[in-house]
N, C-alpha and C positions, 0 to 999 in steps of 0.2 A: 364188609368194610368198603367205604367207596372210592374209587379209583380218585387217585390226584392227578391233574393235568394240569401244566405250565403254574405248580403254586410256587410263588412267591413269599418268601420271608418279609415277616413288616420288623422293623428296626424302628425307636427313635431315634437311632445316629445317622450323620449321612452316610451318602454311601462310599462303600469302601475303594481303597484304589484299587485298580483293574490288576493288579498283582495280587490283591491279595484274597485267601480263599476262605469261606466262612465252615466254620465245624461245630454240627449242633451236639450236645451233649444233653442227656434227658436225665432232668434231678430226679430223686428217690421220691420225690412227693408229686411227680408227674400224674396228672389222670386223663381218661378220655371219657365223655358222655354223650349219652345221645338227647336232645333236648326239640321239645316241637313247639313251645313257648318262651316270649322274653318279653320281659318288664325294660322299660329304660327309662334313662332318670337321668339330667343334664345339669350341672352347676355352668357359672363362669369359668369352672377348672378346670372340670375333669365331667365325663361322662361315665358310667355303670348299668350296665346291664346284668339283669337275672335270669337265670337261664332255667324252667322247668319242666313238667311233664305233664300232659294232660293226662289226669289217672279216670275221670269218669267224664265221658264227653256228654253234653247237654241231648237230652232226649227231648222228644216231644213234651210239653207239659213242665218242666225243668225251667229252673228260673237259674240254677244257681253253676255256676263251673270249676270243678274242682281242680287246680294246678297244684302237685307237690314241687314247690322250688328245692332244686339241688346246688346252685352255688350263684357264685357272681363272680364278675371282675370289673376293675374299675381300670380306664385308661384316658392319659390328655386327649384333650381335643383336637388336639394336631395328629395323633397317630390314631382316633378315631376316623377321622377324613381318610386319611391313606387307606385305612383296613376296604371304607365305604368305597373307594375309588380303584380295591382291588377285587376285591368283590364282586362292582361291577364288572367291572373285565373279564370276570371270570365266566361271569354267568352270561355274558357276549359270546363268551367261546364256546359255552357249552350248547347254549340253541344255535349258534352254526352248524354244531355239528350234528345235533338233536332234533333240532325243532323246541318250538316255542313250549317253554314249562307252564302246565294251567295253574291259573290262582284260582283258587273258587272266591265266587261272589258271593256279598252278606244276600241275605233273603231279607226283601222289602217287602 
């Protein structure tokens, strides 16, 4: 499982007064997944993203890439930017303290 450092809860409400303290409660239909692929898909409304698994990664010779999608969720566009903008922060804190994450590059 991997370690959480300085996460942040994203809200669409504002945020609460400095009195008051937030308590998560986790529903019965709660899940957790591990996902190494995502589809996204943008209206004027709302944004959704698909979240899947590469089951058979491209070999040589392969044209084709198999993703089993496991679920989605769909959020506005305003708590899309916040997620985007904590996100970034996050992954700012973690190569401080890490060093920089490699992306692999496409092969041209």
């Amino acid at each position: 499982m991997a370690r959480k450092t300085n996460a942040k809860p994203l809200s669409a409400t504002p945020e609460p007064a400095a009195e008051a303290t937030r308590r998560d409660i986790r529903s019965p239909e709660f899940f957790s997944i591990y996902t190494n692929d995502i589809h996204v898909q943008t209206s004027p409304w709302d944004m959704r993203c698909i979240f899947g698994e590469i089951t058979d990664p491209i070999t040589a010779g392969q044209t084709v890439l198999t993703v089993k999608q496991l679920g989605e969720f769909r959020m506005s566009l305003q708590l899309a930017k916040k997620l985007t903008m904590i996100m970034l922060e996050q992954l700012r804190d973690y190569e401080e303290r890490f060093g920089e994450i490699p992306v692999p590059q496409p092969k041209t």
